[in-house]
C-alpha positions in Angstrom: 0.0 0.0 0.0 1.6 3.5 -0.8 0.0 6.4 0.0 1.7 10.1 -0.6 1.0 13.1 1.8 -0.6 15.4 -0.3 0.0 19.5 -0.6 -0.7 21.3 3.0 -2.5 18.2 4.1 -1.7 17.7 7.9 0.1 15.0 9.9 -3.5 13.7 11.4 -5.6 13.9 8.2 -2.9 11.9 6.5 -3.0 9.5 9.7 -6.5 9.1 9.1 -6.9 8.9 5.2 -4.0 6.2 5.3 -5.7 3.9 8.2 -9.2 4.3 6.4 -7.6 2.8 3.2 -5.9 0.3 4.9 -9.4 -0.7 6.3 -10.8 -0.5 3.4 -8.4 -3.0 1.4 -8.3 -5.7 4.0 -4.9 -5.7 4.5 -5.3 -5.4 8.0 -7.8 -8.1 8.5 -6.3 -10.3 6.8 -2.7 -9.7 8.8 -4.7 -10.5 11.8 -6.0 -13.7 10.2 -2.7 -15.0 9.4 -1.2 -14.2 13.0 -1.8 -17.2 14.4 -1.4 -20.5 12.6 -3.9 -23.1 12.8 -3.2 -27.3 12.9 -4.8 -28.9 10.2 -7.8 -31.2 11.7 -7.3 -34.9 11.3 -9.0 -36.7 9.2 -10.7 -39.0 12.5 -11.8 -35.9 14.4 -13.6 -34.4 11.3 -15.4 -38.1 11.1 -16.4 -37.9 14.6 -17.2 -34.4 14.5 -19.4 -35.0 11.2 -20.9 -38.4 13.3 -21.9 -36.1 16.3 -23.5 -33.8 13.9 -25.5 -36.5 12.3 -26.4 -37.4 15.8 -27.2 -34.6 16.8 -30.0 -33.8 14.1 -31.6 -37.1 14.4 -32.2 -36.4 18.1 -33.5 -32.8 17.2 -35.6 -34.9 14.3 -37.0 -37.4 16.8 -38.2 -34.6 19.9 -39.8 -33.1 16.7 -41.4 -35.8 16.0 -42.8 -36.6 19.5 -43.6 -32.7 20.3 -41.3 -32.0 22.9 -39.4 -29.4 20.9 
């Protein structure tokens, strides 16, 4: 990102015009994103997590079903 201070523009308004563009592109959201890395899931805690899930909504579907939810 390059940004030039323009003609009698002050310190501040500069400031500000540069961290609205910086906003504005994502740059800074995206650094903050990539600050941390995360592990990769394995593949047998997706399964589980996916077979909870499936669990999950067949419980829901049943109390549904009977009219307690």
């Amino acid at each position: 990102m390059e940004l030039k201070r323009r003609e009698g523009e002050s310190m501040s308004a500069f400031l500000y015009r540069f961290s609205k563009k910086i906003q504005r592109s994502g740059v800074l959201r995206e650094a903050k994103k990539r600050r941390y890395k995360d592990r990769p899931v394995s593949r047998i805690k997706k399964r589980s997590s996916a077979l909870h899930r499936e669990q999950k909504k067949k419980e829901i579907e049943k109390t549904r079903k009977l009219g307690i939810v």
